[in-house]
C-alpha positions as CSV (number, residue, x, y, z in Angstrom):
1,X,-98.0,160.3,111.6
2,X,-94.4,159.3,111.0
3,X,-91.6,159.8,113.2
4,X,-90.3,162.8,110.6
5,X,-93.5,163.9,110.0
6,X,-93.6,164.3,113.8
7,X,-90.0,165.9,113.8
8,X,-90.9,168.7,111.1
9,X,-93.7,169.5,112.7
10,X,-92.1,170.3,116.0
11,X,-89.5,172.2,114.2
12,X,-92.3,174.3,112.7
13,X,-93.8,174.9,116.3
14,X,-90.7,176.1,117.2
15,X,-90.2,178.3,114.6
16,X,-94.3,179.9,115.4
17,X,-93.7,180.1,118.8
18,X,-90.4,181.8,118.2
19,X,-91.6,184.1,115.9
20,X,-94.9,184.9,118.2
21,X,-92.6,185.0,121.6
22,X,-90.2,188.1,119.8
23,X,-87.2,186.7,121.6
24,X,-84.9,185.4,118.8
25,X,-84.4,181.7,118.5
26,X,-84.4,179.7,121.3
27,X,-85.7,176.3,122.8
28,X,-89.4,176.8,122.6
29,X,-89.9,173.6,124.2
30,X,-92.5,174.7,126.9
31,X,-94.4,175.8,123.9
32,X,-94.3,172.5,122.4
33,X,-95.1,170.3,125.0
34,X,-98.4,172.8,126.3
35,X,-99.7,172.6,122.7
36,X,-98.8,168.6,122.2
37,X,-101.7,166.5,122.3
38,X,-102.1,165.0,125.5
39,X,-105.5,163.3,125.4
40,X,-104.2,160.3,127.8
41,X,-105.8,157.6,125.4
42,X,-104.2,155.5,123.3
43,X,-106.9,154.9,120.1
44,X,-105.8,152.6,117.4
45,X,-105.2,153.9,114.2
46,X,-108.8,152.6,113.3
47,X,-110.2,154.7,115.9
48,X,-108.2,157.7,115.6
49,X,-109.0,157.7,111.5
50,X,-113.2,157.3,112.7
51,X,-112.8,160.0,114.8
52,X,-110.4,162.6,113.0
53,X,-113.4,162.0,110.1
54,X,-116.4,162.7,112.8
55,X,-114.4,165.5,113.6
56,X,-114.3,166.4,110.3
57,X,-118.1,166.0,109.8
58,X,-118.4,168.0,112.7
59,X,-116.9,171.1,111.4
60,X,-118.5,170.5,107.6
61,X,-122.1,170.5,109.5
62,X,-121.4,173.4,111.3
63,X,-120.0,175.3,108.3
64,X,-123.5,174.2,106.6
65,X,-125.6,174.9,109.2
66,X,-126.0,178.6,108.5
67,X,-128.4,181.1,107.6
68,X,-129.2,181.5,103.7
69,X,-127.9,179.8,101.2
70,X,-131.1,177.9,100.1
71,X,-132.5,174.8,99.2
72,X,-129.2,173.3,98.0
73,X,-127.7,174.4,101.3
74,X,-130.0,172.5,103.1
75,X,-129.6,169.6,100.9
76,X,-126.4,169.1,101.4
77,X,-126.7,170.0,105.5
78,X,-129.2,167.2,105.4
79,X,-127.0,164.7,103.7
80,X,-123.7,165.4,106.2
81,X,-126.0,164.8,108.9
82,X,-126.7,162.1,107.8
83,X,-123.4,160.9,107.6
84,X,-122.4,162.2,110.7
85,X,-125.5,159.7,112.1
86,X,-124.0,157.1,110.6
87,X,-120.5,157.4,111.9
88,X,-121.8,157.8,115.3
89,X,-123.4,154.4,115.4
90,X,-120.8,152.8,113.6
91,X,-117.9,154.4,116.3
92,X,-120.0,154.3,119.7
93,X,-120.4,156.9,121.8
94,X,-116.8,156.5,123.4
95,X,-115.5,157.8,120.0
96,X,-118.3,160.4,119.8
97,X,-117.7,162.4,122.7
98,X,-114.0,162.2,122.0
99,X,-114.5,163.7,118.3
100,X,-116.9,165.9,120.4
101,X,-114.4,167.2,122.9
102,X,-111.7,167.5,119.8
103,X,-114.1,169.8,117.8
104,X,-114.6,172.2,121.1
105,X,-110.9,172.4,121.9
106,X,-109.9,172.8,118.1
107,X,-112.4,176.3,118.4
108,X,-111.0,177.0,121.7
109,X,-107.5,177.3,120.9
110,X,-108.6,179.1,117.5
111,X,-110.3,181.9,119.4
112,X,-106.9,181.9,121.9
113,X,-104.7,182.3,119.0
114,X,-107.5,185.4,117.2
115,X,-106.6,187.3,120.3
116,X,-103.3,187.8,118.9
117,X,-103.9,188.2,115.8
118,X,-103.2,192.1,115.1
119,X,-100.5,192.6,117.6
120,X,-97.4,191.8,119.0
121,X,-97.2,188.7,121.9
122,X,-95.9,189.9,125.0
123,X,-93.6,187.6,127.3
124,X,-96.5,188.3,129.9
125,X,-98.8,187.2,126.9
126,X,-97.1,184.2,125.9
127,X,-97.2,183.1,129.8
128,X,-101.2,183.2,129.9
129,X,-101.5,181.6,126.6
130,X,-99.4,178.8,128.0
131,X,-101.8,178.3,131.0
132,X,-104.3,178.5,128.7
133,X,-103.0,175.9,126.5
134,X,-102.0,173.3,128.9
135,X,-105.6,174.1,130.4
136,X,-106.9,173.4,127.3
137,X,-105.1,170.2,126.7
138,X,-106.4,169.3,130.2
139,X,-109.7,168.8,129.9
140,X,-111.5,165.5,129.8
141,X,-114.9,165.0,128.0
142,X,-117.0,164.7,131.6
143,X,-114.7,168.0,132.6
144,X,-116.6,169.6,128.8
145,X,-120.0,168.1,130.1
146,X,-120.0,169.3,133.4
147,X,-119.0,173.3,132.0
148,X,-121.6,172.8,129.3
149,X,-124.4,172.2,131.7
150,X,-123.6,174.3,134.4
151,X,-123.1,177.3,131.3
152,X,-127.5,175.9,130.4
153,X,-128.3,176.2,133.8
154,X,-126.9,179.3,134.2
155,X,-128.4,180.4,130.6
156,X,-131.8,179.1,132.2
157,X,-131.9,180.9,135.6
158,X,-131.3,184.1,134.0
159,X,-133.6,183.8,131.1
């Protein structure tokens, strides 16, 4: 991403989180930084473009692996996993859990965001969502693992 591609889009968060917050313009900085993408690693462009494109995968799996739609469907669910296969092996398992983690958080911050979709943010709203977003853009991939396991065992123990 360019430098003004970078700029435009900040203005544009500023704008959302403007319009969301009620207030009138104003700085909206908080707001950019908590949604900013803080992963802590540095990827090369290489990496970033194998794992934007597993990420990608991801979602195009998910979207196919659904109930109905026949033997085409499943065709095409069988081919994009077998894509996704091969972009695992070819990336590692370091760029795997990363496009992984990316995926989760991407859903996350959608169903954040769906809670306020018919009504009005409050300031008090805004505040949580903040947490929530800088909580959000806190969590490492072992932080994901641990949660997902202790959720099974959980899921286990009561079923």
């Amino acid at each position: 991403m360019s430098e003004h591609d970078a700029t435009a889009a900040e203005a544009s968060l500023r704008k959302a989180v403007e319009q969301l917050s009620g207030d009138g313009p104003g700085d909206g900085s908080e707001a950019v930084q908590a949604l900013a993408d803080v992963s802590g690693k540095a990827w090369t462009p290489e990496q970033e473009t194998q794992i934007r494109a597993m990420v990608e995968q991801i979602r195009k799996l998910r979207d196919l692996n659904r109930p109905g739609g026949g033997w085409w469907r499943r065709r095409r669910e069988w081919r994009a996993r077998e894509r996704l296969v091969d972009m695992m092996e070819a990336g590692g398992q370091e760029l795997l859990n990363e496009a992984e983690l990316r995926t989760w958080k991407s859903h996350a911050m959608v169903e954040l965001f769906l809670k306020f979709m018919d009504t009005a943010m409050k300031q008090d709203d805004m505040v949580e969502t903040l947490a929530r977003i800088e909580a959000l853009n806190a969590v490492t991939f072992e932080d994901y693992q641990r949660a997902k396991k202790a959720l099974a065992e959980e899921k286990a123990a009561a079923g």
